[in-house]
N, C-alpha and C positions, 0 to 999 in steps of 0.2 A: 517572575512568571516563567515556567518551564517552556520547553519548545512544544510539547504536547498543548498545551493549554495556547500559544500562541495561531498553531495551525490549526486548530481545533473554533479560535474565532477569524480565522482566516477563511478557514475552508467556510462557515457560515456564511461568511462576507459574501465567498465567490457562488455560492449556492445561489445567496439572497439577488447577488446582480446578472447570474445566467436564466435566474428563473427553474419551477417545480418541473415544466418538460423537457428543460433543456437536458442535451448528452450526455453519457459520461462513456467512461473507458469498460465501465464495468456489463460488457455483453450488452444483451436491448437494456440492462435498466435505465429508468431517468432520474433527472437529479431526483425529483420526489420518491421515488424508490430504493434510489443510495438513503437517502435522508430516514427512507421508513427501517432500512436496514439497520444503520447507526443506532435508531433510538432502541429498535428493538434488540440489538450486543449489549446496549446498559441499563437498561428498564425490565427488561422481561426474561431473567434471567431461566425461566420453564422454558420459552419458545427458542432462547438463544442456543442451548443445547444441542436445536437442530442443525447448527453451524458445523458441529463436528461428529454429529451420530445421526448417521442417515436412515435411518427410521422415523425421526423425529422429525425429519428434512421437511415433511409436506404441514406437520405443526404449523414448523416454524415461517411458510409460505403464506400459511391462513393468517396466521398473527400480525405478518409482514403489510400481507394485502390491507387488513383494516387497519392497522396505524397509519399506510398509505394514502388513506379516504379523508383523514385529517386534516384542515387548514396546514396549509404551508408553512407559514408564519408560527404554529405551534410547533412545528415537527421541528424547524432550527432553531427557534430557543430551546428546545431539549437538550439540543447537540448542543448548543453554547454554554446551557449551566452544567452541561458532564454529567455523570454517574450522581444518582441520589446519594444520598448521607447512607443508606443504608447497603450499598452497594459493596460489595471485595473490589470492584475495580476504584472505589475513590481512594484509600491510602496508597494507591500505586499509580496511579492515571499518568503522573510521567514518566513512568517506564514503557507501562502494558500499553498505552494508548497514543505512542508517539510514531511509531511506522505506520500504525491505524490512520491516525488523521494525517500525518503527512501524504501517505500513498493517496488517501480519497482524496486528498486537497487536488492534487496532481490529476488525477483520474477525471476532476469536475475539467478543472484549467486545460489540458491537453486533447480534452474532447471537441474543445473550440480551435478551431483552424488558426492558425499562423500563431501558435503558441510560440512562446519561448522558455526556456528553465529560466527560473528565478535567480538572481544572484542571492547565496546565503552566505550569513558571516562566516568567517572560519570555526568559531566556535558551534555552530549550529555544522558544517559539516563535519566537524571530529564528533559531534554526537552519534551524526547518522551513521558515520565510518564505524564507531561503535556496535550499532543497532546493526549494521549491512553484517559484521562476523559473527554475529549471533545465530542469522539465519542461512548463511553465504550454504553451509552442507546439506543444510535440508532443501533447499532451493535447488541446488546442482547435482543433486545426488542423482539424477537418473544421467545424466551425462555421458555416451560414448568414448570421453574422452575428459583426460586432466584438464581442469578449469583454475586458473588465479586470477583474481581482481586486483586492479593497481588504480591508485590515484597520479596524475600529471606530475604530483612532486613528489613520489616513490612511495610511498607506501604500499604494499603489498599484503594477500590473504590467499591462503593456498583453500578454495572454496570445492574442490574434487577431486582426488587423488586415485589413477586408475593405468591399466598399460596406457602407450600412445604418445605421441607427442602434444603438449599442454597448449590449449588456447589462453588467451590471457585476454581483458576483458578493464578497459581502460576508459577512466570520466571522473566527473566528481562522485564520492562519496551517494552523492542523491540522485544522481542518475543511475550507478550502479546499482543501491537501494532498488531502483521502482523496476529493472531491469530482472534484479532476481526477484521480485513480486509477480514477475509475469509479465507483465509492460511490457510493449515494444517500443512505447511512442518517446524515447531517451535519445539522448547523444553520449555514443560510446563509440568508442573504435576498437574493433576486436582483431587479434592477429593469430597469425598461424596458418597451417596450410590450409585452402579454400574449400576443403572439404569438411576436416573439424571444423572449422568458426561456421560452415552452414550446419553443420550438426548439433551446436551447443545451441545457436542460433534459437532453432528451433525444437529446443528439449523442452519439455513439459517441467515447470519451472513453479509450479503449484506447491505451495508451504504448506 
């Protein structure tokens, strides 16, 4: 089973034991909101559009709101059996679909007070370490300033390259991940002088 498919029935797990009103990271939505979201990026591939062409945006709001009106209990076995047979996202689901559900998984979990990261195996954070350089430039790209990501045992990712002296941007693999998602709610320790690390800090961090 891929890491997609395994936080994909995780993130149901923690949906299913926070409950349809509980918080998430994601603005006011609620878990039933995240949930209506989700099903509507793999089931409705007309309204999904509006994720990335802002015309379609308020579609895709309508669409959202009534899958949202759904039994609960329907709306995460959607998310649990994944993309239909008919879907472009099933022969890819563990690639395209693995920061997706990791990040929401995180989003549900870190909305609830005295969270903590998860310990993942090593192999699930060379995944993420992977998935983190794929997005590391479009992520940091508005940046004032040179950005690199390092993991505690040296691995490194030059994520903005620009004048200035570089902040660098230090965790595991999966906190840096949710970090350049936008997330604040990580453990990362960032260094450099006190001005850049509050300016990367707070750089609009939107993929």
């Amino acid at each position: 089973m891929s890491l997609a498919q395994r936080e994909r029935r995780a993130l149901v797990d923690t949906m299913t034991e926070v409950g349809p009103d509980g918080p998430t990271l994601c603005g006011t939505w609620t878990v039933r909101d995240l949930a209506a979201h989700l099903v509507v990026r793999e089931r409705r591939p007309d309204a999904s559009l509006g994720i990335m062409i802002r015309p379609l945006a308020g579609y895709l709001e309508t669409k959202q709101a009534e899958l949202a009106r759904r039994p609960f209990g329907e709306l995460t076995e959607l998310i649990r059996t994944g993309p239909p047979w008919w879907s472009p996202l099933r022969p890819v689901d563990a690639v395209v679909n693995l920061t997706e559900m990791f990040v929401h998984h995180e989003d549900v979990r870190r909305a609830e007070p005295d969270w903590q990261p998860r310990v993942l195996a090593e192999r699930d954070q060379a995944r993420l370490w992977t998935a983190l350089r794929t997005v590391a430039r479009a992520a940091y790209r508005k940046s004032p300033v040179p950005v690199v990501l390092a993991t505690p045992d040296g691995c490194r990712t030059t994520a903005h390259r620009s004048q200035g002296s570089e902040v660098v941007l230090t965790g595991a693999p999966s906190e840096l991940l949710l970090h350049a998602f936008g997330r604040d709610e990580v453990q990362i320790e960032a260094t450099g002088a006190e001005a850049d690390v509050r300016a990367v800090l707070a750089t609009d961090r939107s993929v």
